[in-house]
C-alpha positions in Angstrom: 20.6 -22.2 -9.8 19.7 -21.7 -6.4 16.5 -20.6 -5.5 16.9 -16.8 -4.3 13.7 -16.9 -2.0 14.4 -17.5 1.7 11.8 -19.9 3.8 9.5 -17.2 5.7 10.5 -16.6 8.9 9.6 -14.1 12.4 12.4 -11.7 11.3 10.6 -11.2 8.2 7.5 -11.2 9.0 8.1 -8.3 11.4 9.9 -6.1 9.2 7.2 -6.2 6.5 4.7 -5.6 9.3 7.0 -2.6 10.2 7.0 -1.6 6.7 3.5 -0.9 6.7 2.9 0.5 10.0 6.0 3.4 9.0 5.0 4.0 5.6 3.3 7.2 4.7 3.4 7.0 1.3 3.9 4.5 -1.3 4.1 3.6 -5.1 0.1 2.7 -6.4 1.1 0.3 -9.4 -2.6 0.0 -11.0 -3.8 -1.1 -15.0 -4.5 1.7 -17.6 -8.2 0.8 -18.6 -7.7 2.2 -22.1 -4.3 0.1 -23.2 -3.6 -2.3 -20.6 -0.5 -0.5 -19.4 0.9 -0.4 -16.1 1.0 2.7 -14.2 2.4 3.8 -11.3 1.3 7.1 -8.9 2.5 8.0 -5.9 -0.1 7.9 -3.4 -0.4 9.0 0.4 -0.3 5.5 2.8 -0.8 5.3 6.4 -1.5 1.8 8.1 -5.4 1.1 8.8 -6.7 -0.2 11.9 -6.2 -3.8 10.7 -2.4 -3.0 9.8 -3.0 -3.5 6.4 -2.5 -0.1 4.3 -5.2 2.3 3.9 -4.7 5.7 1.3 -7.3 8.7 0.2 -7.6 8.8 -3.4 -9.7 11.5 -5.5 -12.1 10.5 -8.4 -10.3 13.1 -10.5 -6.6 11.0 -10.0 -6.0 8.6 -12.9 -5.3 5.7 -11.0 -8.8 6.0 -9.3 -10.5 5.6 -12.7 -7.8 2.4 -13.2 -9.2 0.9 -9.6 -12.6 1.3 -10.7 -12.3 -0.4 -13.9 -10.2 -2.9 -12.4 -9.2 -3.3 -8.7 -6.7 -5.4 -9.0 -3.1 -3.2 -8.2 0.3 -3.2 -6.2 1.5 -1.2 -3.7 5.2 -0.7 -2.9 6.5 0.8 0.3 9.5 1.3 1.9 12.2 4.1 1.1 16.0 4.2 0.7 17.6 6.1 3.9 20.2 8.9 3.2 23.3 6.7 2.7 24.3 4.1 0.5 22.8 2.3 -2.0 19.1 2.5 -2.4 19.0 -1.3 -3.5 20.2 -2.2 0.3 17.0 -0.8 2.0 14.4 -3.1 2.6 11.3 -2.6 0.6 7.8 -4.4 0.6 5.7 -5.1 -2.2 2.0 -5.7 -2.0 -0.4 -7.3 -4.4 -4.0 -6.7 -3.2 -7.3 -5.7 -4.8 -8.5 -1.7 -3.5 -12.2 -1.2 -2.0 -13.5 2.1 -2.0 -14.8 3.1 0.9 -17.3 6.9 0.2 -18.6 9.4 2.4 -21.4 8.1 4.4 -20.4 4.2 3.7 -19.9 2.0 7.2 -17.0 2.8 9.0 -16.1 5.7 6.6 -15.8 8.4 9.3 -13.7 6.1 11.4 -10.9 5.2 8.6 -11.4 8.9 7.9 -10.3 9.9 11.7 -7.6 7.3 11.7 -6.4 8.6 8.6 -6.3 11.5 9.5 -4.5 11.2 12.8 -1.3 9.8 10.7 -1.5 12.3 7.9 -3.4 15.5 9.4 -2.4 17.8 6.4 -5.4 15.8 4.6 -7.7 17.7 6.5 -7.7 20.7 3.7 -9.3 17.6 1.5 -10.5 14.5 2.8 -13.9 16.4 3.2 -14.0 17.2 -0.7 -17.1 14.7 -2.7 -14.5 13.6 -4.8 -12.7 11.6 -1.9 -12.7 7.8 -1.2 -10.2 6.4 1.6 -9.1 3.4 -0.2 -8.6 -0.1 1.7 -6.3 -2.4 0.3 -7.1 -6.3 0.6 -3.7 -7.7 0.5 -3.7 -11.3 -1.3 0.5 -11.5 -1.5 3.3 -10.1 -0.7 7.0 -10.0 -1.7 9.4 -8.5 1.0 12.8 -7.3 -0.4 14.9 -7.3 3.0 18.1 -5.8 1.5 20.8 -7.4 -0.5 20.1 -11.5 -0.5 16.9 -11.3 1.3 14.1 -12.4 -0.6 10.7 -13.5 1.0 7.1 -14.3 -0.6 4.7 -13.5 2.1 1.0 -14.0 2.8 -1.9 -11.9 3.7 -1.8 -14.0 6.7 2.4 -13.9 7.8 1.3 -9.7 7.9 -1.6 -10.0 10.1 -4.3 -10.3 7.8 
């Protein structure tokens, strides 16, 4: 059987980095604390200041509580376009562990100004106590490219 990953290359690396940077939401993949499940939320996503992906979670979601039990989650972005089949469209998925980062922590109000500059409409709640922007510190990555384009990725092939 031939091995279905493709060696790593430019074209790759820029289209996961693309990924990121156009991605405005994403799929949160995180661990139920009280049965060991996966779950999956959709979450809001812009790309931080370091490129890596950077989201605003509330303590009252249920994949916060998951992150603080256990940090360790996934997050998939990249959406099918209007036409054809949804399994063509690239598609990157990231394993990372999330950081909370509160009100009044270093550098808070700077992710929150940056966030909010690619998602304005969190203004109405990004101000709200319950609020954390969440960093995401990306330790793999698998890029789906489209049909026959497989790649494993490092924190360092998207700019890490």
């Amino acid at each position: 059987m031939t091995d279905p990953i493709r060696p790593t290359d430019d074209e790759a690396r820029a289209l996961a980095r693309d990924l990121i940077e156009t991605a405005r939401f994403g799929a949160l993949a995180v661990t139920d604390p009280d049965t060991g499940h996966p779950m999956v939320s959709r979450v809001a996503v812009v790309p931080g200041p370091d490129g890596m992906p950077l989201s605003l979670v509330s303590d009252l979601a249920f994949h916060a509580r998951a992150l603080k039990a256990n940090p360790a989650c996934a997050l998939m972005v990249g959406e099918p376009g209007p036409k054809g089949d949804p399994l063509t469209h690239p598609r990157l998925s990231l394993q990372a562990r999330a950081e909370f980062v509160r009100h009044g922590a270093p550098g808070h109000a700077a992710l929150a100004d940056h966030f909010l500059s690619l998602q304005p409409k969190a203004r109405l709640y990004i101000g709200f106590a319950d609020f954390s922007l969440l960093r995401f510190e990306v330790t793999g990555a698998h890029l789906n490219g489209g049909f026959g384009k497989a790649f494993l990725l490092s924190p360092a092939d998207l700019g890490a």
